[in-house]
C-alpha positions as CSV (number, residue, x, y, z in Angstrom):
1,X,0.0,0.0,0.0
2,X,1.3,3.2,-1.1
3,X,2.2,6.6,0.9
4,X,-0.9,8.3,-0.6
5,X,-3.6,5.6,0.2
6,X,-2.5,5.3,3.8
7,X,-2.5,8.8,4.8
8,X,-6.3,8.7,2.2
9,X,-7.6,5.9,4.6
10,X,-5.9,7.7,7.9
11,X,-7.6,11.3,6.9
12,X,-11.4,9.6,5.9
13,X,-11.3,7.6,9.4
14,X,-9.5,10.9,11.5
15,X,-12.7,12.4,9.8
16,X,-14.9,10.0,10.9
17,X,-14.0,10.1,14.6
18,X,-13.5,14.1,15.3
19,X,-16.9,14.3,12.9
20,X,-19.4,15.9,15.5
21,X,-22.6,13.8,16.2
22,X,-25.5,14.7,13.6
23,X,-29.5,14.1,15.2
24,X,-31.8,14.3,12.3
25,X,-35.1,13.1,11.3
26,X,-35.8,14.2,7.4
27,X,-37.1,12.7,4.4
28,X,-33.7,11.8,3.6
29,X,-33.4,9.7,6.8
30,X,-37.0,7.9,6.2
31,X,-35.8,7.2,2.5
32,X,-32.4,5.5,3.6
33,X,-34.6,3.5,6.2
34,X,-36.3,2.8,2.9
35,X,-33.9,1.6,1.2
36,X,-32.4,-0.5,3.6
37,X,-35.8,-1.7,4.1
38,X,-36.1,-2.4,0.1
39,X,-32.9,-4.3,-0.1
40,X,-33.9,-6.2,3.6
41,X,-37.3,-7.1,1.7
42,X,-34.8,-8.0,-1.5
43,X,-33.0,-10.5,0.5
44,X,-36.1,-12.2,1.9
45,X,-36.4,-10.3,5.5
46,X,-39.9,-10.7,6.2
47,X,-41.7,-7.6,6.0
48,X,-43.2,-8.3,10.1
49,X,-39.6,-7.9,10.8
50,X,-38.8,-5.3,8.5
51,X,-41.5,-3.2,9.7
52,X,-40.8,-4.2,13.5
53,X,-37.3,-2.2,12.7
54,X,-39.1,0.9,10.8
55,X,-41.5,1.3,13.3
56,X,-38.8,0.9,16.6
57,X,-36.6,3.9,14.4
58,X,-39.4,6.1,13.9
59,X,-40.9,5.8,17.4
60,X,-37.0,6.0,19.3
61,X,-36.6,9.1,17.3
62,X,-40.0,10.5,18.9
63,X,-38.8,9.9,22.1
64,X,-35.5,11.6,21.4
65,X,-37.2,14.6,20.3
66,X,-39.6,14.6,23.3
67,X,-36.9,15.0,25.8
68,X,-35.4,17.8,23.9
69,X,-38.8,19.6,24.4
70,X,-38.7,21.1,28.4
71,X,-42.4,22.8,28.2
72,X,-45.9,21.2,27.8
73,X,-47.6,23.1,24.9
74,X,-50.9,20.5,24.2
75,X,-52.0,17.8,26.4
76,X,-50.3,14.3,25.6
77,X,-47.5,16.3,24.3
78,X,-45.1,13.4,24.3
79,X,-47.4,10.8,23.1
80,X,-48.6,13.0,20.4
81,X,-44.3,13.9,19.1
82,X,-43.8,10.1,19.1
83,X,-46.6,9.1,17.3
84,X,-46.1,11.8,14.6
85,X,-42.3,10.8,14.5
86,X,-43.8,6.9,13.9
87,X,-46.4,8.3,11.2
88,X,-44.2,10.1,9.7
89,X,-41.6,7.2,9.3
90,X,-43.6,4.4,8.4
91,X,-46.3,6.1,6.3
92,X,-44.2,7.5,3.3
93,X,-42.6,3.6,3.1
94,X,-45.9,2.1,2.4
95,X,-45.5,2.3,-1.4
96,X,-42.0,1.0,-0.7
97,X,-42.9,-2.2,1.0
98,X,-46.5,-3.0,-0.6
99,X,-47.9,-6.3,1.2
100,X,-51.0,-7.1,2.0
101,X,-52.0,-11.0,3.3
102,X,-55.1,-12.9,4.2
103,X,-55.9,-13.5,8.1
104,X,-58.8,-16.1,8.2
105,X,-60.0,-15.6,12.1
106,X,-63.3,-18.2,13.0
107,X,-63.7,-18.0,16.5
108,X,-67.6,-17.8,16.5
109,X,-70.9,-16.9,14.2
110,X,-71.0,-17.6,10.7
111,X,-69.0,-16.6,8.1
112,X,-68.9,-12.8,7.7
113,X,-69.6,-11.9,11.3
114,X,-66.6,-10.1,13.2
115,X,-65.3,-13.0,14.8
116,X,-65.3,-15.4,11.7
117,X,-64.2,-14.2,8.4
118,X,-61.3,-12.9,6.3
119,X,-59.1,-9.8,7.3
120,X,-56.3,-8.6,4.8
121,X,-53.7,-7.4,7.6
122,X,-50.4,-5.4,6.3
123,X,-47.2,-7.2,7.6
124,X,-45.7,-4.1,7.6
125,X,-48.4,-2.0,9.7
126,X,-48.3,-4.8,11.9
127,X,-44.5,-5.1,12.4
128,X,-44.3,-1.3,12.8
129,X,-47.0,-1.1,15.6
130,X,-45.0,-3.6,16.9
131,X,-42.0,-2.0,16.8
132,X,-43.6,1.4,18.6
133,X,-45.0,-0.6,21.6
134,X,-41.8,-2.4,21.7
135,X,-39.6,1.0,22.2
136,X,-42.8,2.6,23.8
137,X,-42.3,-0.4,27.1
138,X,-39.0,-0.4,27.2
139,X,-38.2,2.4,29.5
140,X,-40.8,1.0,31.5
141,X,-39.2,-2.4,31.4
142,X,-35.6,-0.6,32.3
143,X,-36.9,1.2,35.4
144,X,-38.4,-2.3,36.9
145,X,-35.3,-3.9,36.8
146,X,-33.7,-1.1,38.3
147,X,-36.2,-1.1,41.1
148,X,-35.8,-5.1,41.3
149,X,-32.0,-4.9,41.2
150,X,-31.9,-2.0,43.3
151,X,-29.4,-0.7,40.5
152,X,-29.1,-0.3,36.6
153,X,-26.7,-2.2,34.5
154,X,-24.1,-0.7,32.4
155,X,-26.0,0.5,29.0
156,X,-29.2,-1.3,30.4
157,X,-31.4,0.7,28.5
158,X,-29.5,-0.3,25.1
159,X,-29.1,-3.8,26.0
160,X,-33.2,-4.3,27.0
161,X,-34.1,-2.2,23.7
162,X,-31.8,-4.2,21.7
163,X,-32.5,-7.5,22.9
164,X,-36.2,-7.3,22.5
165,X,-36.0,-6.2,19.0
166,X,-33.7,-8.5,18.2
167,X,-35.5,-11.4,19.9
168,X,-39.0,-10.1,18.2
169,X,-37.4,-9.7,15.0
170,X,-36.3,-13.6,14.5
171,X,-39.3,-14.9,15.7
172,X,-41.2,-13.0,13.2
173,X,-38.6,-14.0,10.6
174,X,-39.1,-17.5,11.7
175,X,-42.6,-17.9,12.7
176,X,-43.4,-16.1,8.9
């Protein structure tokens, strides 16, 4: 390896680490989620999964932005930040990730009453919704073991968060 590609490969990753942190939540952000999403679904990622990880983005990215707000303007102010953040993530990649599938449900009456008939569900909805109660319990989940422990473990918060995405995302990979 030459002089010139050294000190090339030594500037790019001095640039990396001295680069300050960048917090953004744009259209360009929701397309590369998009895209990732696109070449996930490419590969065979189910889109439950896919949708689980869309949905956990958008909604962490609510919560970030709520705790950067100190004052209460509306009621729900919180609630109302993440579920924008969420809506405004997943619903711009639903021509992206198009899939609809049939959820036969007989449980009781006859065909075509509420509890027996066909439902076309949306992998993707589903995984997302998923996704936003998954982030949504976590800090919930966090402080609990903190109380039961009677202290938090290092990076607790990103261990929980991670583990139960992870752990949701292979059984919907699996189970679909």
């Amino acid at each position: 390896m030459g002089k010139f590609a050294r000190a090339s490969i030594a500037a790019s990753l001095s640039a990396l680490l001295l680069a300050p942190a960048a917090y953004a939540h744009c259209p360009l952000c929701t397309i590369s989620a998009g895209v990732v999403a696109g070449f996930a679904a490419w590969a065979g990622v189910s889109k439950l999964a896919i949708g689980l990880f869309i949905g956990a983005f958008g909604a962490s990215i609510g919560w970030w932005v709520r705790r950067y707000i100190r004052k209460t303007y509306i009621p729900f102010q919180s609630a109302l930040i993440i579920l924008f953040s969420f809506a405004t993530t997943v619903i711009p990649l639903l021509p992206v990730i198009p899939d609809a599938s049939p959820l036969y449900i007989s449980l009781a009456g006859d065909y075509g009453s509420l509890l027996n008939r066909t439902y076309v569900i949306n992998q993707f909805i589903v995984g997302s919704l998923i996704g936003l109660l998954l982030i949504s319990i976590t800090p919930l989940l966090s402080k609990t073991v903190t109380r039961i422990r009677g202290a938090a473990l290092p990076f607790q918060g990103m261990l929980l968060t991670g583990g139960l995405l992870l752990t949701a995302g292979i059984l919907m990979q699996v189970l679909s």
